[in-house]
DRENDO-1510 file (C-alpha; in Angstrom, 1 decimal, always signed):
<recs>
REC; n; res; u; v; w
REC; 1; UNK; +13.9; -4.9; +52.1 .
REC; 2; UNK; +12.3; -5.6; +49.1 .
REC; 3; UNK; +13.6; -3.9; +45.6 .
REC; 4; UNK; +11.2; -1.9; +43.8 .
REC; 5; UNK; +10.9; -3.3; +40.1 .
REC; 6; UNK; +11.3; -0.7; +37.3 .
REC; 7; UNK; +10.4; -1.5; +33.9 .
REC; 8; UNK; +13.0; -1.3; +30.8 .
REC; 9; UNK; +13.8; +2.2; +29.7 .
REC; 10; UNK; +11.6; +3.3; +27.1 .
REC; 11; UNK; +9.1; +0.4; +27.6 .
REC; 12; UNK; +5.0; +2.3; +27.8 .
REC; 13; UNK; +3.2; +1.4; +30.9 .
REC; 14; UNK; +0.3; -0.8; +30.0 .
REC; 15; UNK; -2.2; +1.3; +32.3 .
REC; 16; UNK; -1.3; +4.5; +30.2 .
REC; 17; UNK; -2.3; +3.1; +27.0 .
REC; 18; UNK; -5.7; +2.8; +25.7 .
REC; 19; UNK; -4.7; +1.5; +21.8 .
REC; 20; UNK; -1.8; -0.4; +21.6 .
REC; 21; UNK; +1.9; +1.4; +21.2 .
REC; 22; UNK; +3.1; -0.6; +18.9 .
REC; 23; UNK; -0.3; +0.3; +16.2 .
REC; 24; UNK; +0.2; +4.2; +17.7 .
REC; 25; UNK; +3.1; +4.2; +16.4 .
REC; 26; UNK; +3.0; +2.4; +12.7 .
REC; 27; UNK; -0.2; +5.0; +12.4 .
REC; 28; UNK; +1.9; +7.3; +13.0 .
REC; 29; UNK; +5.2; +6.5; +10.5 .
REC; 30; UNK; +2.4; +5.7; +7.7 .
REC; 31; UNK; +1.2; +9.2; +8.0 .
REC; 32; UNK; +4.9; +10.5; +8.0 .
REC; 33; UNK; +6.7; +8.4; +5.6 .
REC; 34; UNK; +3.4; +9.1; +2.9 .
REC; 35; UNK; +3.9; +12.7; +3.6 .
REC; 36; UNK; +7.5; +13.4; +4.0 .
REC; 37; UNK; +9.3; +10.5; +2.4 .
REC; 38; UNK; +11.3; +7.8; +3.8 .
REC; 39; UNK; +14.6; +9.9; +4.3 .
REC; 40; UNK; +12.9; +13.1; +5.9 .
REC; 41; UNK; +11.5; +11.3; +8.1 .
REC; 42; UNK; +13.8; +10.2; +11.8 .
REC; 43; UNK; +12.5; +7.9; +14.5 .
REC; 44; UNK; +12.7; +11.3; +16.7 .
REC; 45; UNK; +9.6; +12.3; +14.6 .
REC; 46; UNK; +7.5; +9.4; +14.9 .
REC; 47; UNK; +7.8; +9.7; +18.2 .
REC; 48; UNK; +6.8; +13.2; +18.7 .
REC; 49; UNK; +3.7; +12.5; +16.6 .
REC; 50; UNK; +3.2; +9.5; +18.8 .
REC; 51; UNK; +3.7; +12.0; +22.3 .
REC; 52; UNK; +6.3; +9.3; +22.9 .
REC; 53; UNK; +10.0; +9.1; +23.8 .
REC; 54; UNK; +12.5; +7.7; +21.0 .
REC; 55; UNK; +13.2; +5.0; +23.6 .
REC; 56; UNK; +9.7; +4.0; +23.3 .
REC; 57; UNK; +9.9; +3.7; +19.7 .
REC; 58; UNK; +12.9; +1.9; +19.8 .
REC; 59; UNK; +11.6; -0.8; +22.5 .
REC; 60; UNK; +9.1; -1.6; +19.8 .
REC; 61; UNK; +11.3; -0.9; +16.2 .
REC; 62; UNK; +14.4; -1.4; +17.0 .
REC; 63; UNK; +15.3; +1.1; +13.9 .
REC; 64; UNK; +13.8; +3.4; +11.1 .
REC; 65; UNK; +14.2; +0.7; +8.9 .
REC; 66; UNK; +12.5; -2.1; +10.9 .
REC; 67; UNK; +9.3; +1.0; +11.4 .
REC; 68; UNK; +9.4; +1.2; +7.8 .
REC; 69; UNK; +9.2; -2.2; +6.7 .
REC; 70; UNK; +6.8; -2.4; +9.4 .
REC; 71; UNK; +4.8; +0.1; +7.8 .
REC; 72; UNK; +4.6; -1.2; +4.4 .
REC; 73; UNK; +3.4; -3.9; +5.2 .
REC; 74; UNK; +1.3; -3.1; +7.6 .
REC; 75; UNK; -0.4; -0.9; +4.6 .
REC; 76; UNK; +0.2; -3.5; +1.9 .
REC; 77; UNK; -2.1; -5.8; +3.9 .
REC; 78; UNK; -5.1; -3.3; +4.3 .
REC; 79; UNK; -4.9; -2.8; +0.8 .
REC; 80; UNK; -5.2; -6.1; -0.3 .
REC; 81; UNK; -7.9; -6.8; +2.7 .
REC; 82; UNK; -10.1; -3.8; +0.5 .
REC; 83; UNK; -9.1; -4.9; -3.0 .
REC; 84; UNK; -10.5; -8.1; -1.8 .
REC; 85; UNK; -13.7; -6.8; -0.5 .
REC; 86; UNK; -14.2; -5.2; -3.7 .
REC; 87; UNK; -13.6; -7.8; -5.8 .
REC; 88; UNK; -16.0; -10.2; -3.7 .
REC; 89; UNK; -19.2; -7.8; -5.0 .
REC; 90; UNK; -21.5; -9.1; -7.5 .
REC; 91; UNK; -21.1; -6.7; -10.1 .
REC; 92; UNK; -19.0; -7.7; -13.7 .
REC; 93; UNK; -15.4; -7.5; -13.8 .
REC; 94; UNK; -15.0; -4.5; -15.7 .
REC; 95; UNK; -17.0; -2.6; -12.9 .
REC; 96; UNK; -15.2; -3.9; -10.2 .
REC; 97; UNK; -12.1; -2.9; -11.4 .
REC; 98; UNK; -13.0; +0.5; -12.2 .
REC; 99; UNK; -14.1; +0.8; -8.5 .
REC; 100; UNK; -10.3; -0.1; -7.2 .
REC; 101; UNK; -8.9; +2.4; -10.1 .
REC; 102; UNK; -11.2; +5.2; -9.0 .
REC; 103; UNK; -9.8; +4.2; -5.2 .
REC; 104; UNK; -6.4; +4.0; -6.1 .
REC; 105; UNK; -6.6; +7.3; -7.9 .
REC; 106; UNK; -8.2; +9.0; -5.3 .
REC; 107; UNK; -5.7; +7.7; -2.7 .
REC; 108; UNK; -2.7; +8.7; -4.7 .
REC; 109; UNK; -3.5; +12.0; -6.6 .
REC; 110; UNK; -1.4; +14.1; -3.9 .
REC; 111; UNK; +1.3; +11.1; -3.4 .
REC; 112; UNK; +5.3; +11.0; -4.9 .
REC; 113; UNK; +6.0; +7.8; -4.8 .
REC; 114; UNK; +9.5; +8.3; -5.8 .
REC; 115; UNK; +9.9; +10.5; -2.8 .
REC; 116; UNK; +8.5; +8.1; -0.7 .
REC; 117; UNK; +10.7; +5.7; -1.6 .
REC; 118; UNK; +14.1; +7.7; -2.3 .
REC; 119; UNK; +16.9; +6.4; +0.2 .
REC; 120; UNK; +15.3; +2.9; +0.7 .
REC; 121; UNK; +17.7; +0.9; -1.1 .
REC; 122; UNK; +20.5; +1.5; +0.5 .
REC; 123; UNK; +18.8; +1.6; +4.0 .
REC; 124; UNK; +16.9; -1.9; +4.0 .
REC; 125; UNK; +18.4; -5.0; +4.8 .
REC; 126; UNK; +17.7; -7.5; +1.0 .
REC; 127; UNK; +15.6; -9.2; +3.6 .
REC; 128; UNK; +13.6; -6.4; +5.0 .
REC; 129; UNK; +13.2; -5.2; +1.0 .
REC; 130; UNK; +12.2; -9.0; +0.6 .
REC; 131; UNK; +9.6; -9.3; +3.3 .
REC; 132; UNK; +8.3; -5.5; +1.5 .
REC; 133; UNK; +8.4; -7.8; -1.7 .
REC; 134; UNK; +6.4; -10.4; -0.8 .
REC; 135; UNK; +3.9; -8.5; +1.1 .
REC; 136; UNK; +3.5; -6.1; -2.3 .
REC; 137; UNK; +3.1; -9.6; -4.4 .
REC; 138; UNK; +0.4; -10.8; -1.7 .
REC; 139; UNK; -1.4; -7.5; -2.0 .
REC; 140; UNK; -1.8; -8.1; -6.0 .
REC; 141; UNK; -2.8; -12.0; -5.6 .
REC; 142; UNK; -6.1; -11.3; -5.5 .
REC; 143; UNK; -6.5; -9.4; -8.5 .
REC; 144; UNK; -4.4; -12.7; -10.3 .
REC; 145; UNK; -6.9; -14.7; -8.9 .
REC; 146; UNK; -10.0; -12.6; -10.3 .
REC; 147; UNK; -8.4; -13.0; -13.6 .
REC; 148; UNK; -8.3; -16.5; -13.7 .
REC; 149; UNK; -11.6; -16.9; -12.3 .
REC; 150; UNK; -13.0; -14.5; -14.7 .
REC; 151; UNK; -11.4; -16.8; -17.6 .
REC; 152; UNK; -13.1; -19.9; -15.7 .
REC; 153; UNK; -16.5; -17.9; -16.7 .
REC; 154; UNK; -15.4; -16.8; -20.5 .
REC; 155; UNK; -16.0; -12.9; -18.9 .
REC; 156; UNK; -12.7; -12.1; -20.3 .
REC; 157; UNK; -10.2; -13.9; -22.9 .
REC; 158; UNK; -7.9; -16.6; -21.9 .
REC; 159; UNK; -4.4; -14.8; -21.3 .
REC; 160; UNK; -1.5; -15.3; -19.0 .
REC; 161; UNK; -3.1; -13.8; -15.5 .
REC; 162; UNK; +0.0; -12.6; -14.1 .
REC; 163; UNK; +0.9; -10.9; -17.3 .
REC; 164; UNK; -2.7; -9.5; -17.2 .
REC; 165; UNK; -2.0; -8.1; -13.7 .
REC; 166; UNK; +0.7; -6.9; -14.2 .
REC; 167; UNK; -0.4; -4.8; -17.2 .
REC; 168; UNK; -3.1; -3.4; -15.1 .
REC; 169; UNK; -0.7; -2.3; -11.9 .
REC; 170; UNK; +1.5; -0.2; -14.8 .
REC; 171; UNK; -1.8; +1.3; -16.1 .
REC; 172; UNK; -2.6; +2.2; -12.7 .
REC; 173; UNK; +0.8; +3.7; -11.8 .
REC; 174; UNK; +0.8; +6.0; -14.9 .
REC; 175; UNK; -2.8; +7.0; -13.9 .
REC; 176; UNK; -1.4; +10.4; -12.2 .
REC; 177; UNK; +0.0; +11.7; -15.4 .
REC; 178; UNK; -0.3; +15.6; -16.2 .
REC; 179; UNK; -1.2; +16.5; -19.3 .
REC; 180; UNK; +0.3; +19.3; -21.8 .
REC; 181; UNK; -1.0; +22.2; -19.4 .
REC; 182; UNK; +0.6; +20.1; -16.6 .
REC; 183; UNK; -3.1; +19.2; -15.1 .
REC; 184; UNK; -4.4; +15.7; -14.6 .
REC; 185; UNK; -7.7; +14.1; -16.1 .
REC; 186; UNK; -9.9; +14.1; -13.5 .
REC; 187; UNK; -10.6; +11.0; -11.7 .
REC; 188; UNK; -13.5; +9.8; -13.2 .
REC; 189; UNK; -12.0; +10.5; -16.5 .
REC; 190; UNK; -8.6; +9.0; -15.8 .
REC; 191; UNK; -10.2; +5.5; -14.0 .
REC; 192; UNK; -12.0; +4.9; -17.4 .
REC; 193; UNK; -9.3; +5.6; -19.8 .
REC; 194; UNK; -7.3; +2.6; -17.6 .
REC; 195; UNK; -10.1; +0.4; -17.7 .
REC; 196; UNK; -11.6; +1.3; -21.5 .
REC; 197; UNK; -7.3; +0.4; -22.5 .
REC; 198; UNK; -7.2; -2.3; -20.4 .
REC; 199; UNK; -10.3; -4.3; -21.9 .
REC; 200; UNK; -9.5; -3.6; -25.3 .
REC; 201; UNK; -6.8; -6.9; -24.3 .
REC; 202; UNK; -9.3; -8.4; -21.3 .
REC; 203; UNK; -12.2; -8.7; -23.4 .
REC; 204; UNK; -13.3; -12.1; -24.7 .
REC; 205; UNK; -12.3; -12.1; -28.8 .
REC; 206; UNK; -15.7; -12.6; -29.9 .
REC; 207; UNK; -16.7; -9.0; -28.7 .
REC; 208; UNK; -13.5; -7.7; -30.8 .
</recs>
C-alpha cells in the first residue's frame, strides 16, 4: 500500500498561492512594524494579516526577529533602488536632491521612528542588527557616490563625501520637526529649508 505524502506542518501549498508566501508575508510585517512598532507587533499578527497560520510564518521566518530583519531590508533595498532612479535624472544636483527630501518627507510625516524601533536592541542577534547595518549603509551609497561625482564636475565644492552624506541624512531626519504651535512646515517648505542649509556647505566657493 502506498503512503500518502503530507507536506511539513505549516508549509503553503504551491497551488493555493498566486504571489509568493514568503513576499505576502514581508508585505505584510512592513505594513505592521511601520504602523505599530517593532514590539506591538507578534508573528500571530502577521499572520492574520497574511490569512495565514503562525506555522506558515514560521516555515518561512523562523522568528519575529528574522521577519524583522527581513523586513528592513527588504525596504532598505527599494529605497535605495528609488533614490537611485532619482538620482540618474538629468536635472542639477540641488534639484535632485530636493526631489528625494520632498519623498522622504512625504513618506515619513505620520511615522515614529523611535517607536518603530523601540525593543530592537535587545531582540536582534549583533548579526541580524549588522546585516540591518549594512543594508542601511548600501541604501546611502548612492547618494556618496552623487557627491563625488558631482565634485568630478565642480557642481559642488570639494568636501569629504561621506561627511557630506551624512550631514544630509541628519538634515533629513530632523525634517519632521514641530514648530512652537507644535505644527510642522509643510512639505514643500520643509524640503527647501534642508536643501537651501545644506548648499550653503555643498555649493562650489566661488558662488559664496
Amino acid at each position: 500500500m502506498k503512503v500518502k505524502k503530507t507536506r511539513p506542518l505549516g508549509r503553503p501549498r504551491r497551488s493555493d498561492r498566486t504571489q509568493p508566501t514568503s513576499e505576502l508575508i514581508i508585505q505584510a510585517a512592513t505594513r505592521l512594524f511601520i504602523e505599530y512598532g517593532y514590539q506591538n507587533v507578534s508573528v500571530d499578527d502577521v499572520a492574520k494579516q497574511c490569512d495565514l497560520t503562525k506555522a506558515t510564518v514560521y516555515y518561512h521566518y523562523d522568528s519575529k526577529a528574522r521577519l524583522f530583519t527581513k523586513t528592513m531590508v527588504q525596504m532598505m533595498v527599494r529605497i535605495r533602488e528609488r533614490i537611485n532612479t532619482m538620482l540618474q535624472e538629468s536635472i542639477p544636483l540641488k534639484t535632485r536632491l530636493f526631489n528625494i527630501t520632498k519623498a522622504h518627507l512625504e513618506a515619513t510625516v505620520n511615522f515614529d521612528m523611535d517607536g518603530f524601533m523601540k525593543g530592537v536592541d535587545n531582540a536582534l542577534t549583533p548579526e541580524q542588527l549588522e546585516e540591518i547595518t549594512n543594508a542601511e549603509t548600501a541604501m546611502y551609497q548612492t547618494i556618496r557616490h552623487a557627491f563625488v561625482y558631482a565634485m568630478e564636475q565642480k557642481e559642488i565644492r570639494h568636501i569629504n563625501p561621506t561627511f557630506a552624506t551624512h550631514a544630509y541624512l541628519s538634515l533629513l531626519k530632523a525634517g519632521n520637526y514641530r514648530n512652537e504651535s507644535d505644527h510642522p512646515d509643510t512639505i514643500d517648505e520643509t524640503a527647501k529649508q534642508i536643501i537651501q542649509l545644506l548648499w550653503q556647505g555643498l555649493q562650489p566657493e566661488e558662488e559664496i
